[in-house]
N, C-alpha and C positions, 0 to 999 in steps of 0.2 A: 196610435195604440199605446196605451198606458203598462209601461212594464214595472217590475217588480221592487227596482228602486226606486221607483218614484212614489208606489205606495207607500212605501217604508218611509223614506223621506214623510210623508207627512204623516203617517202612526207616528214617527218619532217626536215628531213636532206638535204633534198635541199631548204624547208624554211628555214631554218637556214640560209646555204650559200647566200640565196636570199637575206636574212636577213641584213649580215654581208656587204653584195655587196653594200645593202642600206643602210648602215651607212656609208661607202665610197663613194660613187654616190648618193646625196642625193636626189633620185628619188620617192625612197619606204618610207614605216616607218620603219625602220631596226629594232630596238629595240623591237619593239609594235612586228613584225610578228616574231622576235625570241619569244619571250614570246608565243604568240598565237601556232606557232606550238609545244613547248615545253609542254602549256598546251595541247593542244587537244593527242599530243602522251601519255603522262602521263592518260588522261579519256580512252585511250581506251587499255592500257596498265594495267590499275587497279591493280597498284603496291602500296604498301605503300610510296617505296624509291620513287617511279617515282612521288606522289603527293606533297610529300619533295620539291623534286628538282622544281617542278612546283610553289612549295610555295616559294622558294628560291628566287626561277627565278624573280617570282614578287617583292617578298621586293628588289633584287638588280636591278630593273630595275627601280624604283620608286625612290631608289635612288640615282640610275644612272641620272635619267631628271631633278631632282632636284640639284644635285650636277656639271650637264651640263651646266646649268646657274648662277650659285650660284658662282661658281668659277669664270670662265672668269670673270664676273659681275665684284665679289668685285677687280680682277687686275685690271679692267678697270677703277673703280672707285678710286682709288689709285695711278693711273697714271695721274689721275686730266683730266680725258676726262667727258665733262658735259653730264647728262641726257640728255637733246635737242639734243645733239650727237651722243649716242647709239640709241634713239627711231627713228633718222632718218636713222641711219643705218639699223638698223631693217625693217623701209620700206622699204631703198631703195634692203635691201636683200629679201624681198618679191616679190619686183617689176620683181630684177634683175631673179630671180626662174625662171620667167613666160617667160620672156624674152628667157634668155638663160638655156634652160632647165635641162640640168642636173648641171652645174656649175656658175649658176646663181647667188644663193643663195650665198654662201661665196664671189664672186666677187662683189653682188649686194650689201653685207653690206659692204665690206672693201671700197666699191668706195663712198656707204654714207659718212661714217666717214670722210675718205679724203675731200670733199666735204665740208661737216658742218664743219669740222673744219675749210679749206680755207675761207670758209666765214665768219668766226667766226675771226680767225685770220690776214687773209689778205695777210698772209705769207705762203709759201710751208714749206721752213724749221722750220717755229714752227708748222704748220702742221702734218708734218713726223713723230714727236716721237706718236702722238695720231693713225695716220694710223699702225705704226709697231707697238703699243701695242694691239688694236683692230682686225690686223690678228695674233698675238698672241694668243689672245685669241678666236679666228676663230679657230684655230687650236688645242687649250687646251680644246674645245668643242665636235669637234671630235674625240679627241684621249681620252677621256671619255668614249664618249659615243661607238667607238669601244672598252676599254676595257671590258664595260658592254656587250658588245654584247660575246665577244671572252670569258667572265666567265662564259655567262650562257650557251654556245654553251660547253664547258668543262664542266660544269657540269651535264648537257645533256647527255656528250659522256659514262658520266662515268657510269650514270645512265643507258643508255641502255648496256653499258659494263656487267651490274651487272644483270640486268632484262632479257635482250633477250639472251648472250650469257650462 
């Protein structure tokens, strides 16, 4: 008979993956639905460990998004690319989302930057170093915040490792 943690158990486990998909394909909230399914298995699992790991989950997700922008930011800012620069990135990576939908968002900022900087500059080749440091840091953004995803998804595993098996 299949009872009700064990469904859970695996609803949560393909949020997870769902999860992880959406930190990679920046479709979903990847982070937020690992966390959410991570909680909701741990309420109906009513483990002490599995509350742990849900208490976990949250401090490192929290500062996971914190530590997502914090970093690239201060490269960014170190690489002498101005404010007026990243905020236009940042639109036009909103913009670029809507556009092209799943890979909108990192093409929409990186083509800001490029952008504000040529016009800022006037030049492509003084442009360039500010475009390659801002998909740098496009990409020091996501590999964050998938490793946040891929720790809490482990500590999860280990959790039902301990609980259901």
């Amino acid at each position: 008979m299949v009872n009700t943690l064990s469904i859970v158990t695996v609803g949560a486990a393909l949020a997870i993956l769902i999860g992880i998909a959406g930190v990679i394909v920046p479709v979903l909230p990847g982070t937020t639905l690992v966390v959410l399914a991570v909680v909701v298995w741990a309420f109906v699992a009513q483990s002490v460990l599995g509350w742990w790991v849900a208490g976990a989950c949250g401090v490192i997700a929290m500062i996971g998004w914190g530590l997502q922008y914090l970093i690239p930011g201060r490269s960014l800012k170190s690489a002498g690319v101005p404010q007026r620069t990243l905020v236009t990135g940042a639109l036009a990576g909103v913009v670029g989302f809507f556009v092209i939908p799943v890979a909108g968002l990192p093409i929409g900022f990186v083509a800001g930057i490029a952008g504000a900087e040529f016009a800022r500059l006037r030049r492509w080749d003084q442009a360039w170093p500010s475009t390659r440091h801002a998909l740098r840091a496009a990409l020091m953004s996501y590999g964050i915040e998938l490793s946040v995803a891929m720790t809490m998804a482990i500590l999860w595993g280990i959790a039902v490792w301990r609980v259901v098996f």
